[in-house]
MILODO-929588 format. One record per residue: y, x, z of N, C-alpha, C in turn; residue number from 1. Coordinates in nm, 2 decimals, decimal comma. Last residue first. Layout:
BEGIN
<<Y X Z> <Y X Z> <Y X Z> NUM>
...
//
This chain:
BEGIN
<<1,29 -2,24 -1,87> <1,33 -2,33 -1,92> <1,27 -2,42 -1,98> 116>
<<1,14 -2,02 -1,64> <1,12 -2,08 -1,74> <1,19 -2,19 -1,79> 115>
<<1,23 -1,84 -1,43> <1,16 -1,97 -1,45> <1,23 -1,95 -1,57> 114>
<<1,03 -1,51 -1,32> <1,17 -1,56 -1,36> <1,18 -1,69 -1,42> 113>
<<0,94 -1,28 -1,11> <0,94 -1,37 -1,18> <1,08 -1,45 -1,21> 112>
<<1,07 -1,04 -0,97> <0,95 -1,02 -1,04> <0,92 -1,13 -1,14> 111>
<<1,41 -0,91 -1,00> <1,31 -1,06 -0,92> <1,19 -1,03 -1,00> 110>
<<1,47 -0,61 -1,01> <1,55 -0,72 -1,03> <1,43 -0,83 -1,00> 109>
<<1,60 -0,37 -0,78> <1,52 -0,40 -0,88> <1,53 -0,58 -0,92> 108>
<<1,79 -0,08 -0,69> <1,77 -0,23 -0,70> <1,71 -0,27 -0,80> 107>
<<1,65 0,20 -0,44> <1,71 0,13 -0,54> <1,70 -0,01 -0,61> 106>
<<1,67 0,25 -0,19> <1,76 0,32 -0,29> <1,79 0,26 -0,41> 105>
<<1,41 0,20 -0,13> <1,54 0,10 -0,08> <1,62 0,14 -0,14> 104>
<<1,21 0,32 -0,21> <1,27 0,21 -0,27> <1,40 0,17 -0,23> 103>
<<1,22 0,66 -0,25> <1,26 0,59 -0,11> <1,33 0,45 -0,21> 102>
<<0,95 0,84 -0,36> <1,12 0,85 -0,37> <1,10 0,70 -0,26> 101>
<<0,65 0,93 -0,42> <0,80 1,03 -0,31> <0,92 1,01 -0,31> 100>
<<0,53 0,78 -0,57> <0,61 0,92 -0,64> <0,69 0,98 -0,59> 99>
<<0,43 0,58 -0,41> <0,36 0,68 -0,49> <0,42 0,77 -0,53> 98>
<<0,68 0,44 -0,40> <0,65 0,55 -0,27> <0,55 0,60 -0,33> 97>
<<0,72 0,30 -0,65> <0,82 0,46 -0,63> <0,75 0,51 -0,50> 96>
<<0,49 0,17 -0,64> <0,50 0,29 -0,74> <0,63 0,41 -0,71> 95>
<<0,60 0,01 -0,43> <0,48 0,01 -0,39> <0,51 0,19 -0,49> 94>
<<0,81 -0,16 -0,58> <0,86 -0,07 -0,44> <0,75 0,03 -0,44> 93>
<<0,64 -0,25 -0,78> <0,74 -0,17 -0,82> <0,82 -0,06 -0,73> 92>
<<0,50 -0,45 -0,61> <0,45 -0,34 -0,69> <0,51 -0,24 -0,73> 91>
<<0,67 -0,49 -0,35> <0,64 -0,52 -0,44> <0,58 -0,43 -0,52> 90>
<<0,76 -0,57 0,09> <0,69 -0,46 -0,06> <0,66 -0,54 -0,15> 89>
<<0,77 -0,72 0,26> <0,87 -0,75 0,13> <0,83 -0,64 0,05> 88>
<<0,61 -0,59 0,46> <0,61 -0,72 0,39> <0,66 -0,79 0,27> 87>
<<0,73 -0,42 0,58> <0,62 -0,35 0,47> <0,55 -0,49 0,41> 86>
<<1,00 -0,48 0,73> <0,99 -0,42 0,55> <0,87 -0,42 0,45> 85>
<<0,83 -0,64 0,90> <0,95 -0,72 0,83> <0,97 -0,61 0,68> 84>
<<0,73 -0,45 1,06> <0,65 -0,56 0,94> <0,73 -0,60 0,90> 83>
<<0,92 -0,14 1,01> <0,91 -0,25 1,05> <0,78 -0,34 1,00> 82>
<<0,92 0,11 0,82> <0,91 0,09 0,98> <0,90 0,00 1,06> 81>
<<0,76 0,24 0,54> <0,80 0,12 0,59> <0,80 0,13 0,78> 80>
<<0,86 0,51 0,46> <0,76 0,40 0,44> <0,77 0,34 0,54> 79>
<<0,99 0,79 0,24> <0,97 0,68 0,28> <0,88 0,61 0,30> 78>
<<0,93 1,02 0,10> <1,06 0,97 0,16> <1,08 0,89 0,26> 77>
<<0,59 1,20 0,21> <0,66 1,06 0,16> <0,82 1,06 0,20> 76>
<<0,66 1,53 0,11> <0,60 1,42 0,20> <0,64 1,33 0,16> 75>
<<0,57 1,91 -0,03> <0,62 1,78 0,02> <0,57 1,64 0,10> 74>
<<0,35 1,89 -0,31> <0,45 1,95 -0,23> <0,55 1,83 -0,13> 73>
<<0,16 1,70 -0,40> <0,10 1,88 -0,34> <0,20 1,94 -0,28> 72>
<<-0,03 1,42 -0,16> <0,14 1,53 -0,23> <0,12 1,69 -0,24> 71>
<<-0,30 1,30 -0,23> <-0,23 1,40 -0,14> <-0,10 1,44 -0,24> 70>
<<-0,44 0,99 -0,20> <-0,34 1,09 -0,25> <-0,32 1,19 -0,19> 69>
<<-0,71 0,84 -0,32> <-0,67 0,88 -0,18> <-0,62 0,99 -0,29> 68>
<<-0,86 0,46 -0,34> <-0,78 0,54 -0,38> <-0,71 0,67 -0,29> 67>
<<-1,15 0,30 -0,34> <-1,04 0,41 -0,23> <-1,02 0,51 -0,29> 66>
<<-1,22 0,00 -0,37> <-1,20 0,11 -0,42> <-1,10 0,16 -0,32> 65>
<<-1,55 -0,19 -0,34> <-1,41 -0,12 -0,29> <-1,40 -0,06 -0,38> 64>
<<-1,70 -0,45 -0,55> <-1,67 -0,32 -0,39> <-1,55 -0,28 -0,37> 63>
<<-1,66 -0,67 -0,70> <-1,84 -0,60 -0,69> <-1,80 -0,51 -0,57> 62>
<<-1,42 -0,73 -0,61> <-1,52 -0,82 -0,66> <-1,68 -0,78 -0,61> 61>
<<-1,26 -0,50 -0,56> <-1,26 -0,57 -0,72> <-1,38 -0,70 -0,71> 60>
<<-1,05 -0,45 -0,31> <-1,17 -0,49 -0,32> <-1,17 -0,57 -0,51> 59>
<<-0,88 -0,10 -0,20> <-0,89 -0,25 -0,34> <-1,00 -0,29 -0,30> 58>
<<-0,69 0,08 -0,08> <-0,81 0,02 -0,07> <-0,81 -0,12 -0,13> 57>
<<-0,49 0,39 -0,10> <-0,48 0,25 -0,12> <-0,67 0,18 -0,11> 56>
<<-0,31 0,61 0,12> <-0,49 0,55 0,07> <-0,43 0,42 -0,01> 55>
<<-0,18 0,88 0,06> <-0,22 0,78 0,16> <-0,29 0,72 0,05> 54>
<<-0,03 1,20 0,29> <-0,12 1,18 0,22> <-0,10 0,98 0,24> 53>
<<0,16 1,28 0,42> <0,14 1,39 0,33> <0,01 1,31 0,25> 52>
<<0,20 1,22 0,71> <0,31 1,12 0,56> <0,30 1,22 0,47> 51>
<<0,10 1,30 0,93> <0,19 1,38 0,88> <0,29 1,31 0,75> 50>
<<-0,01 1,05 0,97> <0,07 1,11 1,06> <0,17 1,16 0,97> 49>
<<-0,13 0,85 0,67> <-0,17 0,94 0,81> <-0,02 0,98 0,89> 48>
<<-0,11 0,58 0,54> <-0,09 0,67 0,52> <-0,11 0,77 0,65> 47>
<<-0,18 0,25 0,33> <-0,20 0,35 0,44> <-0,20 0,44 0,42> 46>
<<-0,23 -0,04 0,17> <-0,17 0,14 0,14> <-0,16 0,13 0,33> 45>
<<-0,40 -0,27 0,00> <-0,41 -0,24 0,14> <-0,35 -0,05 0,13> 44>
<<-0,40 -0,50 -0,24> <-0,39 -0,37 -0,23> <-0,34 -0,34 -0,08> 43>
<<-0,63 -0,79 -0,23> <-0,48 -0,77 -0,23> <-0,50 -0,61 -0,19> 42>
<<-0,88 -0,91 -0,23> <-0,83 -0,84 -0,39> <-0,71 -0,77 -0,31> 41>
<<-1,00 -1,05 -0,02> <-0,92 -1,09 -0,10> <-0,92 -1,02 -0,24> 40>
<<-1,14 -0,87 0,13> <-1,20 -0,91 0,01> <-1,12 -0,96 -0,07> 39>
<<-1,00 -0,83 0,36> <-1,00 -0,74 0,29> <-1,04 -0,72 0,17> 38>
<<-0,77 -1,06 0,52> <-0,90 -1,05 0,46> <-0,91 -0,95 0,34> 37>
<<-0,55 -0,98 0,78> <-0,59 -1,00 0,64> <-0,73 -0,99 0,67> 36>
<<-0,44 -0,83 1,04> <-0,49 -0,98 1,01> <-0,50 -1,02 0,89> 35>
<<-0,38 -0,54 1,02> <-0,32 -0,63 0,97> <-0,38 -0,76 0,93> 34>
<<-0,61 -0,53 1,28> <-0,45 -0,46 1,30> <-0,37 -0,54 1,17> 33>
<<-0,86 -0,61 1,15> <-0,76 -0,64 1,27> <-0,69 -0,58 1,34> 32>
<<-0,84 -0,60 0,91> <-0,88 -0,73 0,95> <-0,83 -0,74 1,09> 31>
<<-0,81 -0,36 0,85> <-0,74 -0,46 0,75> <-0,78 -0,55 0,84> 30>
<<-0,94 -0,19 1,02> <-0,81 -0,17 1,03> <-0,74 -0,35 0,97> 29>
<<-1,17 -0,25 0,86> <-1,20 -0,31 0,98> <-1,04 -0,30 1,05> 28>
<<-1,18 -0,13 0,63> <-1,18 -0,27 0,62> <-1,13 -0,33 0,75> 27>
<<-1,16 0,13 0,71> <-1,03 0,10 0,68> <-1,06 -0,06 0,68> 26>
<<-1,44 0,18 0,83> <-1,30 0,18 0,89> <-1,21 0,15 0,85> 25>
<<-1,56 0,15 0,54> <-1,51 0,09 0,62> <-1,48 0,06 0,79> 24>
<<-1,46 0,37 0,42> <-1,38 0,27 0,40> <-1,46 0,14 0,49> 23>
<<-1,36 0,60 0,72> <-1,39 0,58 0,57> <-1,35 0,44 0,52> 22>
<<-1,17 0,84 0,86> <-1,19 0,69 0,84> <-1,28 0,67 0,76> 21>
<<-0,99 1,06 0,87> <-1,16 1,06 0,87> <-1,23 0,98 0,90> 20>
<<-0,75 0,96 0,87> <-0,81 0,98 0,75> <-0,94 1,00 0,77> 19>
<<-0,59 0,74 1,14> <-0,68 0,88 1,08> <-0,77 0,86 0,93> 18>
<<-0,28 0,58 1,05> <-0,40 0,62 1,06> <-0,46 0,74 1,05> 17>
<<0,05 0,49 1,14> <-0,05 0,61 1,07> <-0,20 0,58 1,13> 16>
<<0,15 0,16 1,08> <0,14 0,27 1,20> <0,03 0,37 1,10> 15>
<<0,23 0,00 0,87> <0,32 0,07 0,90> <0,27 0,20 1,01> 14>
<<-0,02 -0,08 0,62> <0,00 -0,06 0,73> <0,11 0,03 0,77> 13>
<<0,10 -0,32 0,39> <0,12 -0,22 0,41> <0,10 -0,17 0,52> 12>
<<-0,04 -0,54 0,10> <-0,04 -0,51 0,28> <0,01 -0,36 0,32> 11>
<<0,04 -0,72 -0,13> <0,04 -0,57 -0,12> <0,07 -0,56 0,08> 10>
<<-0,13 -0,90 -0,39> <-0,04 -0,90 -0,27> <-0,08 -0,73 -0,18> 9>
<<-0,07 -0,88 -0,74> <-0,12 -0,85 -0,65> <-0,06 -0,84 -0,50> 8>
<<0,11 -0,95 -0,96> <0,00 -1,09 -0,90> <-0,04 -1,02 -0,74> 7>
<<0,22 -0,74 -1,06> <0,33 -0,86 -0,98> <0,23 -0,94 -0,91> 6>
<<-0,02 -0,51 -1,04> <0,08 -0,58 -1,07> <0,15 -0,66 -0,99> 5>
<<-0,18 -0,15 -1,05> <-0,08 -0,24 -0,94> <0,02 -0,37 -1,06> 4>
<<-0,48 -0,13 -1,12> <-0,35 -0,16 -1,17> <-0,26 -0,22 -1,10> 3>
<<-0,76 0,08 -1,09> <-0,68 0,03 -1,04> <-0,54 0,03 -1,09> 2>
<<-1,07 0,15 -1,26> <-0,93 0,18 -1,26> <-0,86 0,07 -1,18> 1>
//
């Protein structure tokens, strides 16, 4: 099982990919189109053309995981057009584009918070 939290760093590729990728095609996407290391741990989302489907790719340690959505109705609202947006993604941004709604819409409050 995969849990998106605040610890996890969240890569977003902004350009579509082909789906008849596997995973690793997608490793090889992660390493050089978004200059990351795919082992890290950090959650890697991708999505195709149409913005009807998209992938998350985890490394837990022992392997991958590939996660793969399809919307039964409908398309993504949203996803990121810049590196500048798909950089400031947070888990919380990350869960509303899982559910077809458009973060920027809405305000969320700092993930961490200091301690007194």
């Amino acid at each position: 099982m995969i849990q998106l939290t605040p610890q996890h760093r969240i890569f977003i590729c902004i350009e579509p990919i082909d789906f008849r990728k596997g995973i690793d095609g997608m490793v090889a996407i992660c390493k050089n189109l978004l200059h990351a290391d795919p082992y890290s741990g950090a959650i890697f989302a991708f999505t195709n053309r149409a913005r009807i489907f998209v992938r998350l790719l985890v490394y837990d340690g022992n392997g991958f995981w590939l996660c793969h959505k399809r919307f039964s109705s409908g398309k993504l609202q949203w996803w990121p057009a810049t590196q500048q947006q798909a950089s400031d993604i947070t888990y919380g941004q990350l869960h509303l584009i899982l559910q077809q709604s458009d973060p920027s819409q809405v305000k969320f409050k700092p993930n961490w918070r200091n301690l007194a």
